[in-house]
C-alpha positions as CSV (number, residue, x, y, z in Angstrom):
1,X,9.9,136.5,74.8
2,X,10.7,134.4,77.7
3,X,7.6,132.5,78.7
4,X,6.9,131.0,82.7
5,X,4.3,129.0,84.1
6,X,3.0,130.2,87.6
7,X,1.7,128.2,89.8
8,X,-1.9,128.6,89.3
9,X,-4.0,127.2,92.7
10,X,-1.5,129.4,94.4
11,X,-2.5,132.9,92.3
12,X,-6.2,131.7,92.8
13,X,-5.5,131.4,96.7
14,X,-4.1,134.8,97.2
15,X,-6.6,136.6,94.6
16,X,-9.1,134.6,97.1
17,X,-7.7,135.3,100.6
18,X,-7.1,139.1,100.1
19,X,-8.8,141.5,102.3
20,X,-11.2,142.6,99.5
21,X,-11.9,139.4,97.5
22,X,-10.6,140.5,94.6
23,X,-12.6,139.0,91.3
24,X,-10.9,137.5,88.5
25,X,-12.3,140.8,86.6
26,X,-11.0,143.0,89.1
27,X,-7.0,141.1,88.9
28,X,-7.2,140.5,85.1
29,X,-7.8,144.5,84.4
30,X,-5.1,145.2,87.3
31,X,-2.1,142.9,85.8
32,X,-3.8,143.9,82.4
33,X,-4.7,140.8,80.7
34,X,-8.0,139.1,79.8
35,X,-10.5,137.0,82.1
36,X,-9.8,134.1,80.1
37,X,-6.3,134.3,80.4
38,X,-6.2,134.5,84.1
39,X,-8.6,131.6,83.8
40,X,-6.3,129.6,81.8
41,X,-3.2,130.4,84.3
42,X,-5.9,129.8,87.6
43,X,-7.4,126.5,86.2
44,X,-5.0,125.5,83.5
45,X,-1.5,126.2,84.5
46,X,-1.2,128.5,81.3
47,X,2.1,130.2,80.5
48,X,2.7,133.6,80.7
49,X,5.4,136.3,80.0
50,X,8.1,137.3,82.4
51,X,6.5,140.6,82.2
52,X,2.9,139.4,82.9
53,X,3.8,138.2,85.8
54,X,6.4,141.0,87.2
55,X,2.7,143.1,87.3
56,X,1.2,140.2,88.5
57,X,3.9,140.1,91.5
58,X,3.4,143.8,92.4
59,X,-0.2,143.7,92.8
60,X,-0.6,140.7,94.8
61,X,2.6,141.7,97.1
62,X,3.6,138.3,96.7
63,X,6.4,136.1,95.5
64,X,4.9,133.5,93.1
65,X,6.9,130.0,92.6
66,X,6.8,129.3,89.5
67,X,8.6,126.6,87.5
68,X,10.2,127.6,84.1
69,X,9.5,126.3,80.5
């Protein structure tokens, strides 16, 4: 499975600067992954799957640069 790596200050600004302030519990059960994992991609720059991040994309209503492994 192709694997990317988001850019992870930018998915922890807009999970920050959403109208609602949404919680890394509240975007890891939305894009169906685990706290830690968003934690990892947030903090850590962690890889992720194309697919992980197509959901990711949807519910954030946001393009999200990302530079490929």
């Amino acid at each position: 499975m192709k694997q990317v790596t988001p850019n992870g200050h930018l998915i922890k600004e807009l999970r920050s600067n959403l109208e609602k302030n949404s919680t890394q519990k509240e975007l890891s059960y939305a894009i169906c992954i685990s706290e830690r994992k968003l934690r990892q991609i947030e903090n850590e720059y962690a890889p992720i799957s194309v697919k992980t991040l197509d959901r990711l994309e949807k519910d954030r209503v946001a393009r999200i640069y990302l530079i490929q492994i």
